[in-house]
N, C-alpha and C positions, 0 to 999 in steps of 0.2 A: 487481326489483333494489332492495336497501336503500339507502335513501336517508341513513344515520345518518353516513356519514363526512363529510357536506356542513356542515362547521361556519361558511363563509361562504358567505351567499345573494346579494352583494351589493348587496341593497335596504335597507340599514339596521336591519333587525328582529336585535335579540340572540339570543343562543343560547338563553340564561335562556325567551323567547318561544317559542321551537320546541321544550324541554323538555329540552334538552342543556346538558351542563360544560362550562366553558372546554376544550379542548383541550389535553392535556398529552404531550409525547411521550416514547414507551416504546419504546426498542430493541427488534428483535426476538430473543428468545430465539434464540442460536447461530447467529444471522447473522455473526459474526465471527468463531466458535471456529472454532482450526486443528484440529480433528481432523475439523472437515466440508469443508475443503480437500479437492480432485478434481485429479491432476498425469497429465494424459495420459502413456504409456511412453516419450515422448520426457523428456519433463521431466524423469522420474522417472532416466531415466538419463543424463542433463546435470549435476544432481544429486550422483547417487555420483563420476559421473568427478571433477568438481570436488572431492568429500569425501575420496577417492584421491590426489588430487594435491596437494591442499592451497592449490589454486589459487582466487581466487575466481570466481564464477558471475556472466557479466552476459545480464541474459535483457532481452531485446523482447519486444514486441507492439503490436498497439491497444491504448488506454484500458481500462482497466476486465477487461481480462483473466485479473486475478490474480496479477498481477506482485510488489506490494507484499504480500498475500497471504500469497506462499512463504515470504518469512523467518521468519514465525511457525508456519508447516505445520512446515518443518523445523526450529526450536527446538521446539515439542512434541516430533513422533517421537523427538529427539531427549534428551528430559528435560533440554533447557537451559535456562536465563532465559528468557525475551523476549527479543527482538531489541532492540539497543542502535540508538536512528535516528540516520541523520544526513539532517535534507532540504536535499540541493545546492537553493540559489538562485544567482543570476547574479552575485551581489560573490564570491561560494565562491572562496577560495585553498587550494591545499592545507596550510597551519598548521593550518585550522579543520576541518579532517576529527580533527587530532590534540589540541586545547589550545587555550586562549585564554590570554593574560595581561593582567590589569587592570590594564596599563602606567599609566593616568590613577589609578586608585588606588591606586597603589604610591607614584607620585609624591606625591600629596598627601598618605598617611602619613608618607613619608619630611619632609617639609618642617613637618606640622605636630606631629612628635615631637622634644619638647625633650632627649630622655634617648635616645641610643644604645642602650641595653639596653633599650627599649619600642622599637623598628624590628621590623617583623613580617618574618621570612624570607622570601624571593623566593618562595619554593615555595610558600607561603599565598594568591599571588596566583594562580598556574594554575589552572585547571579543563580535565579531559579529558575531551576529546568522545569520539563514539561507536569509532572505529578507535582511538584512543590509549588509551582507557581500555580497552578489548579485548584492544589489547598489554601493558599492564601488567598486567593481572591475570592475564595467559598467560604473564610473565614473573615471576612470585609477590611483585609487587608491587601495594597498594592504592589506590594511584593519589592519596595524602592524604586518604584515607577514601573518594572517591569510589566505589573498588570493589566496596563494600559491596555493592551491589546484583546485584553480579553475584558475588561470593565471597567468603571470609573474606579478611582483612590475610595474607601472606604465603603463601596457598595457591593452586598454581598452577589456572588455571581458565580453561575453552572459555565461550567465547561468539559469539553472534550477531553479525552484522554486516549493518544496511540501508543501505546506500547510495542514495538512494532518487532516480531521474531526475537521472542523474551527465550528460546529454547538455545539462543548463541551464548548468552550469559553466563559467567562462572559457573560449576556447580553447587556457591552458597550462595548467590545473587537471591532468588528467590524463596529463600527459607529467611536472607537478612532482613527482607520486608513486609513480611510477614502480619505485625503488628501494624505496620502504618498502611498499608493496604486493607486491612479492616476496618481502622478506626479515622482512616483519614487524617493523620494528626503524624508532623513529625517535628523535630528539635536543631536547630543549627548549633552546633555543640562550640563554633568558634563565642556566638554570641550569647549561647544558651535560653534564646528565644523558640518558646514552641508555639508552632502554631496549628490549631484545629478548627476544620470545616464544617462550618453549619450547617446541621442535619438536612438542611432540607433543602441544601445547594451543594451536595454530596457530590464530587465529580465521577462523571462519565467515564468509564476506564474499558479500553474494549484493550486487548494482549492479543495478538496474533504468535501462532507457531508452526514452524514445517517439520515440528514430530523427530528434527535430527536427535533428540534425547530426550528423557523420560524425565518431566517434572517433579519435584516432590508433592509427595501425599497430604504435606499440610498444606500449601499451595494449591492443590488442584480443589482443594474443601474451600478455599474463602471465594472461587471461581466461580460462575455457569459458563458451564461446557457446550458447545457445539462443535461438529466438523459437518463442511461445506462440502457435499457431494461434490462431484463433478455434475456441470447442469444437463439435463434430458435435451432431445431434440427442438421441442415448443421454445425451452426454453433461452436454448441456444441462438434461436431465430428472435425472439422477443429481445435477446441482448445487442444484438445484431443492428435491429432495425432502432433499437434507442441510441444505441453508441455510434454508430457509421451513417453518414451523409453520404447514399449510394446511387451512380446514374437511375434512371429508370429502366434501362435496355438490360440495366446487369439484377434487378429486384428480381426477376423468374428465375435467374441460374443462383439465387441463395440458396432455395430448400435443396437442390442437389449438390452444392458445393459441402452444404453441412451436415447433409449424408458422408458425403466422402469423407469430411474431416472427421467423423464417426466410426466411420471403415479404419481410417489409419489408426487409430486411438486403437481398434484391438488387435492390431499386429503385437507381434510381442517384440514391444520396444524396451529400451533401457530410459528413456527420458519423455515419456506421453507427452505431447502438446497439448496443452491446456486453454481456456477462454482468452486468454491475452494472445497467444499466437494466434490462434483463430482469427483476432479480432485483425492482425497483425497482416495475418495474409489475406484476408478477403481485402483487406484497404488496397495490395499493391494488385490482387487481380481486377479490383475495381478500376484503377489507377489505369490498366493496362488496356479495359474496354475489350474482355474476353467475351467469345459469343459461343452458343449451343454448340458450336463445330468441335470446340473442344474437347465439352463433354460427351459424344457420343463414343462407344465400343470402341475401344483400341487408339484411340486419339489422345490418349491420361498422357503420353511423354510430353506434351505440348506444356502440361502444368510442371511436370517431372523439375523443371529449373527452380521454379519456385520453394521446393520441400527449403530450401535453406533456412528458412523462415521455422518452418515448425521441425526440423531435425537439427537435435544439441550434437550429436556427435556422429564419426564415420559410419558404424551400424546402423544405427536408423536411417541415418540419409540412405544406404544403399538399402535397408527393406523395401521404404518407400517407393524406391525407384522403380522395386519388382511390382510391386504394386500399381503402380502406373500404366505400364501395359496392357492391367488388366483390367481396368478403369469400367464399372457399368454403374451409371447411375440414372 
């Protein structure tokens, strides 16, 4: 087993000393391209329904599933921008899905301009977030330039929509938007300018949620629903060989590594490891240049270091570890 990824030994000796660079980290190549995105047949046609109806998509799952993911799978397939984010936190009102206004900056231009005709126009103070500025540019408006990024100034234009763990949001956040999430259509009440999306540049709205509470009922009606199993073993591998640039020597010890990472999944944990750790810990055993020796009967404590990767807390690290032991794959 290479020992080169060990850039701390904890005993004080530098790196410089064991003949190694500081440590610089390098994304892995197409770890995050959406055209390596894998949407089981459900998904896939949770998806179109939503794309047919014009409705937005709020998908479930565990962590790490690939939830956040999708919006960027479907703006590729799609030859759209990027997906425009919005990440719900717990102060989230529905305003901020559409605009901010820099009410304390407005203020204090207005007060410290001596000359009326140097007062900056209301509209200079808004900025539109991810759903507003989606609507204006679906309604062939540029949002005061903002739209740029997503179309020209006055050409009507589809875009993405991430809603990203809309379940953190107050408990009226999502009964307040109720209405403009149907209709596509909302009102800047500083300028009292509304603006509505052309039907047929309707944006893309996918909502992600991890289930921590119970949506409301009118909410969940203007939605198409999915929840994102956890992936089967095919599928696991299929995700594997798109998302990770893997030696060759280490391609044979996949199907049995993701056996094991199977095996651990039905221990009875408090925090299952899900496709992102997976994906997480085969990088550093890849990294590492592990061979068959380790997988063979009773050789598992060799991996035993690594659970830190897919164990969140002191319980499962030490299931794991029993596990290890016992290691047959």
């Amino acid at each position: 087993m290479k020992k080169s990824f060990r850039y701390y030994e904890g005993d004080g000796t530098v790196v410089s000393q064991r003949g190694l660079d500081t440590p610089h980290y390098e994304k892995p190549v197409g770890m995050d391209d959406p055209a390596g995105y894998v949407a089981e047949e459900g998904l896939r046609d949770a998806v179109n329904v939503a794309l047919v109806l014009g409705q937005p998509l709020l998908v479930t799952g565990e962590p790490g599933t690939g939830k956040t993911q999708l919006a960027w799978s479907i703006a590729h397939e799609l030859e759209l921008p990027p997906p425009l984010l919005f990440h719900t936190k717990t102060t989230s009102t529905a305003k901020d899905l559409f605009y901010r206004y820099d009410a304390l900056g407005h203020f204090r231009d207005v007060n410290l301009s001596r000359e009326v005709d140097r007062v900056r126009p209301v509209e200079e103070y808004i900025t539109y977030e991810a759903l507003g500025l989606a609507i204006t540019v679906a309604a062939g408006s540029d949002g005061n330039g903002a739209g740029a990024a997503v179309a020209n100034a006055a050409t009507p234009s589809r875009a993405v929509v991430l809603i990203d763990e809309v379940d953190k949001a107050p408990r009226d956040f999502p009964n307040d938007i109720l209405n403009e999430i149907e209709k596509f259509s909302f009102t800047v009440s500083e300028t009292g300018k509304t603006f509505q999306a052309d039907e047929r540049y309707r944006p893309i709205v996918v909502l992600t949620s991890n289930s921590e509470r119970n949506l409301p009922d009118a909410f969940l009606r203007r939605c198409v629903f999915f929840y994102i199993p956890p992936p089967n073993h095919n599928q696991l591998v299929e995700i594997v060989r798109r998302r990770l640039a893997l030696n060759e020597d280490f391609i044979p010890l996949l199907d049995p590594l993701i056996k094991h990472f199977e095996e651990i999944r039905e221990l009875a944990l408090k925090k299952k490891p899900a496709t992102a750790e997976l994906l997480a810990w085969l990088r550093v055993l890849n990294q590492m240049g592990i061979n068959a020796d380790v997988l063979r009967p009773g050789q598992g404590e060799a991996l035993s270091f690594t659970y830190a990767i897919l164990a969140k807390n002191k319980e499962d690290s030490e299931v794991m570890r029993g596990l290890a032991s016992t290691l047959r794959v």
